[in-house]
N, C-alpha and C positions, 0 to 999 in steps of 0.2 A: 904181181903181188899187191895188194891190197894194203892202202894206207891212212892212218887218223889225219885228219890235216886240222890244226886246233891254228886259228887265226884269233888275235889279243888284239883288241884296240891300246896304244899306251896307256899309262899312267897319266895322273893330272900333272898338266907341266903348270909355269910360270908364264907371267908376261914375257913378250922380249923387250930387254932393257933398250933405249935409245941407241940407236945405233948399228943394233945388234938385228941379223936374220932369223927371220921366222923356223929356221932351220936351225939356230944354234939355243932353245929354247930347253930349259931344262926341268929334271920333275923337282916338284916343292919337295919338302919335307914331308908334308902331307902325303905325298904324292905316292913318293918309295916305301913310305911307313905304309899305305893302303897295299901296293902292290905286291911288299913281301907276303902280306895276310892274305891273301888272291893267291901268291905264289904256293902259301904254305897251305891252301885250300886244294890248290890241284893236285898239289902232293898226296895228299888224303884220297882222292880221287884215285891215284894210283898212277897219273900222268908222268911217264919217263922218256922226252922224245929226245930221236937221234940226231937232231939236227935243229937249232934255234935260227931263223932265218929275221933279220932284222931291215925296216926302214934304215936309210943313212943318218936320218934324221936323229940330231941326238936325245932327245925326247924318248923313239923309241928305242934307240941302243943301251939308253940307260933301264928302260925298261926291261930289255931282253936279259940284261947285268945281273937285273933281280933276279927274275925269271932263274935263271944261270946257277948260280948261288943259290938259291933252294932247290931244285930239283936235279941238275946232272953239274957240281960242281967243278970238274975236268972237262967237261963242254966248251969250245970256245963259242961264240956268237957270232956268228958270216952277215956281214954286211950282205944286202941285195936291194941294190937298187931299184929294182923292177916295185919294190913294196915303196917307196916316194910317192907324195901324191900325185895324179895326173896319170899311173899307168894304166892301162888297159888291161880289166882282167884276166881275157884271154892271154895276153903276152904275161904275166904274173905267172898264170897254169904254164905256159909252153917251155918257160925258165925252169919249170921245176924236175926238168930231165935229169941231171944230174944226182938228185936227189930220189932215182926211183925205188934203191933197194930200202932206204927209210920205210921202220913199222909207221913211227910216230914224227910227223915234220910240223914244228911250229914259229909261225909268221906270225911278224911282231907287224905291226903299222898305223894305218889313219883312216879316219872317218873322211870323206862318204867312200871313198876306196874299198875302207875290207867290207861293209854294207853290201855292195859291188860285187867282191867278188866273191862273197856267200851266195848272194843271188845268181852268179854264175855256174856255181858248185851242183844249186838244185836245181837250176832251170835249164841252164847252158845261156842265157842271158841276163847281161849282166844289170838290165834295169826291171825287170819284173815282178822280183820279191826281194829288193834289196831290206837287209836285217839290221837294223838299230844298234849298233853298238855303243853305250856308255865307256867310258874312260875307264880301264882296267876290266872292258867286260871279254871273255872268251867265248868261242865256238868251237865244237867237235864236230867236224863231216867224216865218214866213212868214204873213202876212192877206192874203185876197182882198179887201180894205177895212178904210177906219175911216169908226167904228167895227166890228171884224168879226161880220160877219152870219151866220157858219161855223164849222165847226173850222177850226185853223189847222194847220200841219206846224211839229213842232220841226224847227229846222235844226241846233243842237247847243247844248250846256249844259255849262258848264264850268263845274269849281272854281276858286277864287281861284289854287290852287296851280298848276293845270296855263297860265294866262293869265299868273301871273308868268314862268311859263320862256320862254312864248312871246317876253313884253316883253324878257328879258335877252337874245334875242338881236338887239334892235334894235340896231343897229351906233353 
């Protein structure tokens, strides 16, 4: 069965304060404020996935929270490690078995990682045509399955900025 797979770089986090890990980094104000208007753009789009797959990272968990809250409220948000920086995209795809009968599956994470594993998606290698992600920007791929066993089709990739205008105009 055939799946959207929309991969979201996080929101804008903060510093980490002294002391504190790169991993326990949170979004500003700024940060959430942008990514509900992202959030409420995808919505406009029509975007309703089955499954919110998040970095550990709280960065992007908070993001995926947003995420969460505007489009499938009863949703919980699944930690997957496999989306932490350093994974290998191919191991990212080969986790996503579990997750085959999902229409719509969406991963939260980080740069240069989902870059990575868009360029995996259309190429089947993960450095060829790695894609730019900005902070709160998303992608839509089409999969012939999951995990995809193929190149997939970008369906479109937007900036954080072009998905806020979308959301401002939700009524």
């Amino acid at each position: 069965m055939s799946c959207v797979l929309l991969l979201v770089r996080h929101a804008i986090a903060g510093p980490a304060p002294a002391g504190m890990s790169d991993a326990d980094r949170t979004l500003t104000r700024d940060g959430a404020r942008k990514m509900r208007q992202v959030a409420l753009g995808l919505k406009r789009l029509g975007v309703v996935p089955d499954a919110i797959l998040s970095s550990p990272l709280r960065r992007a968990e908070e993001t995926a929270a947003v995420l969460v809250s505007v489009l499938t409220p009863d949703l919980p948000v699944e930690i997957y490690p496999r989306l932490a920086p350093g994974h290998d995209a191919a191991d990212v795809l080969k986790g996503l078995h579990p997750y085959r009968a999902a229409r719509v599956l969406m991963l939260v994470g980080h740069e240069p990682d989902l870059g990575q594993l868009a360029s995996h998606l259309l190429t089947g290698s993960s450095g060829l045509a790695p894609l730019p992600f900005k902070k709160g920007g998303v992608a839509a791929f089409q999969a012939a399955s999951l995990p995809p066993r193929s190149a997939g089709t970008l369906l479109w990739f937007m900036t954080p900025k072009q998905l806020r205008a979308i959301g401002r105009r939700v009524a």
